[in-house]
N, C-alpha and C positions, 0 to 999 in steps of 0.2 A: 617320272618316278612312280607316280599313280600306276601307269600300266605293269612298269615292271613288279610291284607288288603283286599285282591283281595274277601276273602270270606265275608269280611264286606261289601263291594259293591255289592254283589252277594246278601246276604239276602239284603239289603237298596234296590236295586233295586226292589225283590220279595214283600218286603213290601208296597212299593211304587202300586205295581201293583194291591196289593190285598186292599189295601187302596181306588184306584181307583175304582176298582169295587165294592165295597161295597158302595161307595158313586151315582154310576151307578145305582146301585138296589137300593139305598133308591130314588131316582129322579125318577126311572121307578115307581114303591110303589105310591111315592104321585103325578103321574103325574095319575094311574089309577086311585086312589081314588078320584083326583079332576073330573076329566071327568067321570065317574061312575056316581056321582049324577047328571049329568046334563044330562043325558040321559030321554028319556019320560018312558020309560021302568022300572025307577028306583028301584023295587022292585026285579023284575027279576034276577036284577044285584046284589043288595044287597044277596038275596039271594044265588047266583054263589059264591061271593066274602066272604061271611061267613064258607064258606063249604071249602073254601078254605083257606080262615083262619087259620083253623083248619090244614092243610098240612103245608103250609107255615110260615116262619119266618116273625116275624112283623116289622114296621119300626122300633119300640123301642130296639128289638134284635139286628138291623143291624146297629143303631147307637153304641149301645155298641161295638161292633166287629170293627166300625171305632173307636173307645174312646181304646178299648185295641190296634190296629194298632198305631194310635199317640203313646200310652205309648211305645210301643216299638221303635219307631224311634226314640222317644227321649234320653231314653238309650241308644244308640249306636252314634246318631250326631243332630247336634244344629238344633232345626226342621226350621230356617229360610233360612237353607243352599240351595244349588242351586238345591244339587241333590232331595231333597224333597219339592221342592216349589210346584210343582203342585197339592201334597196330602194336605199341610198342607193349601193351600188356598182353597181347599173345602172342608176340615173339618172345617176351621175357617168359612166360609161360611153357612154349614151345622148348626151349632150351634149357626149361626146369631153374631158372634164375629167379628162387621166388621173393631175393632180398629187392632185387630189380625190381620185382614188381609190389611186393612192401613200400618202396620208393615211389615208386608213380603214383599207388594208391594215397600215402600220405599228404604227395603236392595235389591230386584232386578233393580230397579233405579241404583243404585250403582255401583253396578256391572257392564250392560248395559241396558241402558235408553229407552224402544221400546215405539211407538205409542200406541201397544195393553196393555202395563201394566199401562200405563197412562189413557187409557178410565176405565180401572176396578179400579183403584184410583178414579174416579171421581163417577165412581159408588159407591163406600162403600161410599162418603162422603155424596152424597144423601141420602145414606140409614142412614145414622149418624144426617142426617140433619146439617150439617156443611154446610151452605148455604156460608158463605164467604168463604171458602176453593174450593169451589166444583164452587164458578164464577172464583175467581180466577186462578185454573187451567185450564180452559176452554177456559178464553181469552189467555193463556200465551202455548196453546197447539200449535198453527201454528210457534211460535216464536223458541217453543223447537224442533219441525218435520217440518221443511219448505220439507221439501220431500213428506211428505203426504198432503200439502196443495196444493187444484188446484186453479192452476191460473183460469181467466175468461176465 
């Protein structure tokens, strides 16, 4: 019983990693494409970039590869758990799901309440447009982190 734990941590981890980078390569993906057009050269590149096309996997492929990653994590443990927080808040990310990830961040609240999962709370609430959520954790942030507030 021991082993087989140990070997569900061992894939959960591997997925975790491969989960990562797949999300790595979709950000690298649409970071060229955004900077590609803004180039004066644009045609050049487009050119480069279609040829290449044709070798390379698309963003549309690389999301699916993260959509089967999720399905399997979910099969084996609750994707809001600790050891998965870091994939599952950028696929919920990835997919623009930012109540998903309002979700995730409130169960790691929970658990331990950091400065840093408080600013990306207030981030998805912007991105939600939940304008009264997103003042009200903003003024009540130095009250919750007086460690990260500077003095004058």
């Amino acid at each position: 019983m021991k082993n087989l734990e140990k070997q569900k941590t061992t894939v959960l981890e591997a997925l975790v990693k491969k989960g990562l980078a797949i999300c790595d390569l979709i950000d690298a993906q649409n970071t060229v494409s955004t900077n590609g057009s803004k180039e004066p050269n644009a045609t050049a590149v487009a050119d480069s970039t279609a040829s290449d096309a044709k070798l390379s996997p698309t963003v549309d492929q690389f999301i699916s590869d993260a959509n089967e990653v999720y399905a399997e994590i979910c099969k084996l443990i609750d994707p809001y758990d600790q050891k998965v927080a870091k994939f599952t808040e950028r696929h919920a990310l990835l997919h623009q799901h930012f109540g998903r990830a309002v979700k995730l961040f409130g169960k790691l609240q929970e658990n331990k309440a950091t400065h840093e999962v408080e600013l990306k709370t207030i981030e998805a609430f912007k991105q939600l447009n939940w304008t009264h959520l997103e003042t009200s954790y903003k003024r009540s942030i130095n009250v919750r982190f007086p460690k990260d507030y500077r003095l004058f």
